[in-house]
C-alpha positions as CSV (number, residue, x, y, z in Angstrom):
1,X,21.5,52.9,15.5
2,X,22.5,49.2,15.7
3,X,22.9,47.5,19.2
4,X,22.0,43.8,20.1
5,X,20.1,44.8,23.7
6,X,16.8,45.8,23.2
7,X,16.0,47.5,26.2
8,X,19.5,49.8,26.2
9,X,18.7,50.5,22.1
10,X,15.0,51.2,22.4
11,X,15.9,53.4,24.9
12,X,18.9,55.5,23.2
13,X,16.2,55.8,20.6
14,X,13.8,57.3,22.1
15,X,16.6,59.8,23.9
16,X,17.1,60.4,20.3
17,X,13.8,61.3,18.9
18,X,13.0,63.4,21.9
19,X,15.7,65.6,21.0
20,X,14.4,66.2,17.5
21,X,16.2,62.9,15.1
22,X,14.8,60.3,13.6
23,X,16.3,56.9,14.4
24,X,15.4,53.2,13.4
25,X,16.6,51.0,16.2
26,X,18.1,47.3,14.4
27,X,19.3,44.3,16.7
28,X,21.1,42.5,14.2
29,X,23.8,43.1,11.8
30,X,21.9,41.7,9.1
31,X,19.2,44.5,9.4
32,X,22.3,47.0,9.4
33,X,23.8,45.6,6.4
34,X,20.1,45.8,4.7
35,X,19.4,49.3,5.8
36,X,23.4,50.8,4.8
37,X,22.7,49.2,1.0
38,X,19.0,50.4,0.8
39,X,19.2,53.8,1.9
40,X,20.5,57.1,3.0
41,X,21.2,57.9,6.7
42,X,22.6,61.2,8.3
43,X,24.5,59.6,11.1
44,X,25.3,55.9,12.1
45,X,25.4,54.8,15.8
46,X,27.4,51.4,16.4
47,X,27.3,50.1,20.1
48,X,29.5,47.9,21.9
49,X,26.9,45.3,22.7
50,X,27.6,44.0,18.8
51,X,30.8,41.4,18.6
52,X,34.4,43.9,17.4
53,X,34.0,42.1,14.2
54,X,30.6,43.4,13.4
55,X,31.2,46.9,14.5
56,X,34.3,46.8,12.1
57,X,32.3,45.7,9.1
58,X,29.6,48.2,9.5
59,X,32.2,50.8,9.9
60,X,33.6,49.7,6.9
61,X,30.1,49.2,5.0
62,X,29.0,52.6,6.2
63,X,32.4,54.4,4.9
64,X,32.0,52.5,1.5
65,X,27.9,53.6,0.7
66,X,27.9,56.7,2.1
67,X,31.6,58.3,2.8
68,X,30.4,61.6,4.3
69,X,28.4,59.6,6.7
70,X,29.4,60.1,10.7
71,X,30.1,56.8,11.9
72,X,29.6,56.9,16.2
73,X,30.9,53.8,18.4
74,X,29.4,53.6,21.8
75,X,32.2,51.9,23.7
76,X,32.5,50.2,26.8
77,X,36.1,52.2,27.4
78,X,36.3,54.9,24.8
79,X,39.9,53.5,23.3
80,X,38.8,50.0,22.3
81,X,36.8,50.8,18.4
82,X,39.7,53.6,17.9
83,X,41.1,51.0,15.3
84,X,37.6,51.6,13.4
85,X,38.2,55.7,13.2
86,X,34.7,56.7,14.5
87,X,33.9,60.6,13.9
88,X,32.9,60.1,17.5
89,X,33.3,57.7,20.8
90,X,30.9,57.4,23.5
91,X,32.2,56.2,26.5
92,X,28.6,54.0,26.9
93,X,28.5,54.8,31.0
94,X,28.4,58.4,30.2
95,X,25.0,58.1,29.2
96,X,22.5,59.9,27.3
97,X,23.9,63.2,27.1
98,X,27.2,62.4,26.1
99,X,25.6,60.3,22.9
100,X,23.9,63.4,22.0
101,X,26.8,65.9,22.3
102,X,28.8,63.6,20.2
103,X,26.3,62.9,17.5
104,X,25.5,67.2,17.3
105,X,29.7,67.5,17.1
106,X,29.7,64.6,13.8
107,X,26.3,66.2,12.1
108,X,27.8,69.7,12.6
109,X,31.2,68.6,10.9
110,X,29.3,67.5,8.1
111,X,27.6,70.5,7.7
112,X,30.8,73.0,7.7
């Protein structure tokens, strides 16, 4: 999960791992970029609090190292990271529940 507001990401992670999932917060894109070439992931989670530009080329990274991977944008609006082709949009005001509904529908896609 990669969002630039501590608080709001430390948070979603711990939603996260109380549900069951293991998730390793990152403020920065370079941190992303490190963590997409060095490992594998189930799901990514890209948040609206990182510029468009960034969002885009993590997308992009994501789909290139790991194509089966569920990419998930948290958006302010749900319509503005549609360009990017997320599995799943959060609508970031809907709060936790709504994050982990979305990221259960991208894991279970995988899975079927």
């Amino acid at each position: 999960m990669v969002g630039q507001m501590r608080e709001l990401l430390l948070y979603r992670a711990e939603v996260l791992r109380q549900s069951g999932f293991k998730v390793i917060p990152m403020q920065s894109k370079e941190e992303a970029i490190a963590a997409i070439k060095r490992g594998s992931f189930d799901a990514a989670i890209l948040s609206y609090t990182l510029s468009s530009d960034a969002v885009e080329e993590l997308s992009e990274l994501v789909r290139q190292h790991q194509p089966d991977c569920p990419v998930i944008s948290i958006s302010r609006s749900g319509s503005e990271d549609r360009r990017l082709h997320p599995d799943e949009i959060v609508v970031g005001e809907e709060g936790p529940a709504a994050l982990l509904a979305a990221l259960r529908r991208a894991l279970d896609k995988r899975v079927q």
